[in-house]
C-alpha positions as CSV (number, residue, x, y, z in Angstrom):
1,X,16.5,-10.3,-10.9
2,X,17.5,-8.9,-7.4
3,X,16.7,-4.9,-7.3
4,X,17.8,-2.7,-4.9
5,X,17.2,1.0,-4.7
6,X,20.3,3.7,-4.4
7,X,22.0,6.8,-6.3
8,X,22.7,6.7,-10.3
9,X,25.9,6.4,-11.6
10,X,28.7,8.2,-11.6
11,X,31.0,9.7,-14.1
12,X,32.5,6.3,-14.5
13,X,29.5,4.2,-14.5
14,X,29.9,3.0,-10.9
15,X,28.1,3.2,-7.7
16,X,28.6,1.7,-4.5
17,X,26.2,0.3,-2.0
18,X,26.3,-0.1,1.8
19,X,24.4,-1.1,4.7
20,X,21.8,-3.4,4.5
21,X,21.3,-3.7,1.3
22,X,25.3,-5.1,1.0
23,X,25.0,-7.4,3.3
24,X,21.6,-9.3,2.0
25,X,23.3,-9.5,-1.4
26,X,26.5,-10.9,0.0
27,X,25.7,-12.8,2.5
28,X,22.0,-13.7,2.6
29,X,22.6,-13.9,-1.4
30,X,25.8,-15.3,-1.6
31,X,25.9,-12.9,-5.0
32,X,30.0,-12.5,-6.2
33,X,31.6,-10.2,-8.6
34,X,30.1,-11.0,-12.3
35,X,26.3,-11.3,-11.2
36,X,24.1,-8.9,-12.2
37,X,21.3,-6.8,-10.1
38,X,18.8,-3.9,-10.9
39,X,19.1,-0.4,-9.5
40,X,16.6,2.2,-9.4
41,X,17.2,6.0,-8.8
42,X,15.3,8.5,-7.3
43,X,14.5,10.2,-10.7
44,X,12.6,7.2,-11.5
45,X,15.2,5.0,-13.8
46,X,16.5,1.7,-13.6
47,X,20.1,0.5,-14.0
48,X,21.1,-2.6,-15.1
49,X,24.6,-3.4,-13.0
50,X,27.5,-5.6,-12.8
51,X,28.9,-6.1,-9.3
52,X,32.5,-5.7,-9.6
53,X,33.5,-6.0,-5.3
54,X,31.6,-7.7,-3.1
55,X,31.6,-7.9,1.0
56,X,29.5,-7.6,3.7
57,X,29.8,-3.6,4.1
58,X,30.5,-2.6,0.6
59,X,29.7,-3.5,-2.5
60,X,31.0,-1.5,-6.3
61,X,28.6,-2.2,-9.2
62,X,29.2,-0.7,-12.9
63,X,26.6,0.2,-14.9
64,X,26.0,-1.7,-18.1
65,X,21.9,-0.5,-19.3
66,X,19.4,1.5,-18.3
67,X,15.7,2.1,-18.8
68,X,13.1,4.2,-18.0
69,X,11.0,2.4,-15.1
70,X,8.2,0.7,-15.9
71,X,6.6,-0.2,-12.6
72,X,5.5,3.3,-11.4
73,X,2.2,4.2,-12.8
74,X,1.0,7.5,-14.5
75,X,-1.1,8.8,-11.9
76,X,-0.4,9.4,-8.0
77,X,-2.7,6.7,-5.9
78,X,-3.0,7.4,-2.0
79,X,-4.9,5.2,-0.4
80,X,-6.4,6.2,3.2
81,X,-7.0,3.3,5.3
82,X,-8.5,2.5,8.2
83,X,-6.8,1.3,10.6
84,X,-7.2,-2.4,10.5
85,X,-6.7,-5.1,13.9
86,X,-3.6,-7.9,13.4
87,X,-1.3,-8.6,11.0
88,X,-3.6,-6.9,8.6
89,X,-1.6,-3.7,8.1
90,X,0.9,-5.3,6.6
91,X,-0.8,-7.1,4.2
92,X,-2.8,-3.7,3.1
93,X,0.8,-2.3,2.5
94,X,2.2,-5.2,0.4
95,X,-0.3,-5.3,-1.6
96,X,-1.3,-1.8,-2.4
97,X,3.0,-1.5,-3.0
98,X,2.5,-4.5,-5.7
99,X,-0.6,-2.3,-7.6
100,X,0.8,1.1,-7.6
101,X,-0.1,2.7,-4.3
102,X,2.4,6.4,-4.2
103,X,1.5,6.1,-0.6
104,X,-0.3,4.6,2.2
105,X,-1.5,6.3,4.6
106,X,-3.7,4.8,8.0
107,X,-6.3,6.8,9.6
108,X,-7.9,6.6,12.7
109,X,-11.3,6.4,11.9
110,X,-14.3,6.3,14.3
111,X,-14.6,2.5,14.3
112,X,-10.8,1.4,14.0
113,X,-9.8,-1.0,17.2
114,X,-6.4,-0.3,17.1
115,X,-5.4,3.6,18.1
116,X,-2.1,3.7,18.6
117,X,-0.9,6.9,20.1
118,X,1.9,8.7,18.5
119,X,5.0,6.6,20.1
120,X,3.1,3.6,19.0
121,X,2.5,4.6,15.1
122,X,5.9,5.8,14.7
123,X,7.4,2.2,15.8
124,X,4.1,0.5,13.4
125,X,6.0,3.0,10.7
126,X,9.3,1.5,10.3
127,X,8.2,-1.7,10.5
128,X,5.4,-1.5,7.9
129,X,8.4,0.7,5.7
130,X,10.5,-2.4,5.9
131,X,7.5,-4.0,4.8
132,X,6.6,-1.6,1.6
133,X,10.5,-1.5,0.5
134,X,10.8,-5.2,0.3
135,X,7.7,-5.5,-1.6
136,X,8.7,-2.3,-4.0
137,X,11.9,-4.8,-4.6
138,X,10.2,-7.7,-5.5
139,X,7.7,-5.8,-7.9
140,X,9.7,-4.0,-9.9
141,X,8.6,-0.8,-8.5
142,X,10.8,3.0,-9.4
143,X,10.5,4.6,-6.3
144,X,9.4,3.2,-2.2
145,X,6.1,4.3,-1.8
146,X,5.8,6.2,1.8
147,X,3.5,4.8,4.9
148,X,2.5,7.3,7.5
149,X,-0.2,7.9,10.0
150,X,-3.5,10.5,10.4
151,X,-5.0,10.9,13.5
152,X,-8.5,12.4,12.4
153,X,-10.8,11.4,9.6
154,X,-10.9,15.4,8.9
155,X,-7.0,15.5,8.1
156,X,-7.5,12.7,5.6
157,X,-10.2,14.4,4.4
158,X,-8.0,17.8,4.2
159,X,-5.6,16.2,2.5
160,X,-7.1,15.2,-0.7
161,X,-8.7,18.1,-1.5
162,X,-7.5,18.7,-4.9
163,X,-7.0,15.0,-6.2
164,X,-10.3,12.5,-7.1
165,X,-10.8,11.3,-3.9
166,X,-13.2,8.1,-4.2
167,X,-15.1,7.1,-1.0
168,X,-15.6,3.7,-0.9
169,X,-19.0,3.2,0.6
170,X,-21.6,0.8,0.7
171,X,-24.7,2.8,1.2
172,X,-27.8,3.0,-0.8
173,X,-27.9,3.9,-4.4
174,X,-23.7,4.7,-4.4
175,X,-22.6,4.3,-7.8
176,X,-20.1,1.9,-9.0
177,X,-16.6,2.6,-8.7
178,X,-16.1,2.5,-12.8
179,X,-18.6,5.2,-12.8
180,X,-16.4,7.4,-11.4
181,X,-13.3,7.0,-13.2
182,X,-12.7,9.6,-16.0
183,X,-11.1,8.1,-19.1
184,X,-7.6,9.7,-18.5
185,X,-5.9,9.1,-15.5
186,X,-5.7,12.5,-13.2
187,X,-2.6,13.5,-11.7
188,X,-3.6,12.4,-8.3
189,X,-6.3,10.1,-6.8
190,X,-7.4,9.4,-3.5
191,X,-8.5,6.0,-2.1
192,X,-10.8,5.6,1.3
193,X,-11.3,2.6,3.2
194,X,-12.8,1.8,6.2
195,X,-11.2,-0.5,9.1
196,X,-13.3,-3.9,10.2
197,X,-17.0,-1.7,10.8
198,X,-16.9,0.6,8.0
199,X,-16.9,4.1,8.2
200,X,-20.0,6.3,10.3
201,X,-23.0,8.1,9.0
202,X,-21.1,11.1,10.1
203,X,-17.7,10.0,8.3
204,X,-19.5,10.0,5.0
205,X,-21.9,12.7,5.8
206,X,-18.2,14.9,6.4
207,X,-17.2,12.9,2.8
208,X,-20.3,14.0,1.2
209,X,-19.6,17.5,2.2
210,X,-15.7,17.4,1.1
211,X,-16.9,16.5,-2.3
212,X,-15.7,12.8,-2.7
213,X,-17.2,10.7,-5.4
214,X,-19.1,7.6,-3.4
215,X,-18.1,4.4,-4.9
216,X,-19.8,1.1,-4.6
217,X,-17.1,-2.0,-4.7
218,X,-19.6,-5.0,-6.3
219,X,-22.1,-7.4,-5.1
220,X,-20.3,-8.8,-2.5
221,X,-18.8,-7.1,0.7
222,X,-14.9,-7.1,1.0
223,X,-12.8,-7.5,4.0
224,X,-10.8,-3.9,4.6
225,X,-7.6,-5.7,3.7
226,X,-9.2,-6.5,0.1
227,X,-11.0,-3.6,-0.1
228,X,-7.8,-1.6,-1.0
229,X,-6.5,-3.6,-3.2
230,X,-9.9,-4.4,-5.2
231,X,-9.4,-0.7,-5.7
232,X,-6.1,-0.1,-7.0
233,X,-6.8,-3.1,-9.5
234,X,-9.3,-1.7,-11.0
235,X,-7.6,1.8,-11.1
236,X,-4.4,-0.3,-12.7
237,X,-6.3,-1.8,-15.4
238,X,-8.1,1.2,-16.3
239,X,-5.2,3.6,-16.8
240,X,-2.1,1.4,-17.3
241,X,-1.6,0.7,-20.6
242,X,3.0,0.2,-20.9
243,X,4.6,-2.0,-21.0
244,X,8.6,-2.5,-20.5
245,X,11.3,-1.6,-22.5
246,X,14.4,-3.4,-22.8
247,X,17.9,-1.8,-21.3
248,X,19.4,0.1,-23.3
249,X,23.6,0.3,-23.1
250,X,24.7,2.6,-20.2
251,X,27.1,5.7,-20.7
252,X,27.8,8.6,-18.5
């Protein structure tokens, strides 16, 4: 079923949506008054709706159910990636959407090709926003999960200070990544990629010192666009463990 994301109900189990998303379900859609869509609110529920007016602008729904969300997971996964070449970037945020990334967040590390300045990340961050909202509809996902930039390894580094950041890292003797997953999921973890070379000596030597956990990803090396993705898997079928409930009838 079609989701879209936007405000809960009112008082009189309606809401209205504009924009965009109106005009894909009208006209790219071709949805009319009787169909039914999701919508999920910010505080992370989901609303089963009737649309009750349709047109290109505007478009009244009327609550009929509601659920908790299902799709957002219990713990807070950022993933720091390197700053792949190509089409790549998109691909890392579709997929780390689709297994419960909170946020994506690219880093230019030493070895990244592509350094856009700060003109040219902002323009790379609407488009790859388009990118994560379309694949947080299709998923079944409560909330967008943000994309943003860091300019230097050491911010990314300052930034998860305080969550289980996991360096992914194939060096000698680095443990494997179940090693270092406690049994409970923590409140927040933190995910580091490298782009197409891997990260430096120094970039995990500056790791080492931050006090991530060094994580080996398997026998085989992984492309930085799978890399991610391997990771959030495995973080997925360790900790996730609901399943959805049904909707429930909606009143104000």
């Amino acid at each position: 079923m079609q989701r879209i994301f936007a405000g809960p109900p009112d008082g009189n189990c309606e809401l209205s949506v504009t924009g965009r998303d109106a005009y894909h379900l009208a006209r790219v859609l071709r949805m009319k008054a009787g169909d039914e869509v999701i919508v999920s609110d910010p505080a992370g529920r989901d609303y089963l709706c009737r649309l009750r007016a349709v047109s290109p602008d505007f478009i009244l729904l009327s609550a009929v159910g509601s659920r908790e969300n299902a799709g957002e997971p219990p713990y807070r996964a950022v993933l720091y990636q390197g700053m792949p070449k190509g089409d790549k970037p998109e691909t890392v945020v579709q997929k780390a959407v689709e297994l419960g990334a909170a946020e994506i967040v690219f880093v230019l590390t030493e070895r990244a090709i592509v350094r856009p300045d700060e003109a040219g990340a902002g323009k790379k961050r609407e488009r790859y926003a388009r990118v994560a909202e379309a694949a947080a509809k299709q998923c079944g996902r409560g909330a967008i999960p943000g994309v943003s930039f860091l300019f230097s390894f050491a911010a990314a580094l300052e930034e998860a200070r305080g969550t289980l950041p996991l360096f992914c890292y194939e060096g000698e003797g680095t443990a494997p990544l179940a090693a270092s997953l406690p049994a409970d999921p923590p409140e927040r973890v933190s995910v580091f990629i490298g782009p197409e070379g891997g990260f430096t000596d120094a970039e995990a030597a500056a790791a080492a010192a931050a006090g991530c956990r060094f994580c080996g990803l398997g026998p085989r090396i992984l492309r930085t666009e799978t890399a991610g993705a391997h990771v959030l898997s495995c973080l997925s079928f360790a900790w996730e463990k609901e399943g959805k409930a049904p909707f429930r009838p909606f009143t104000s």
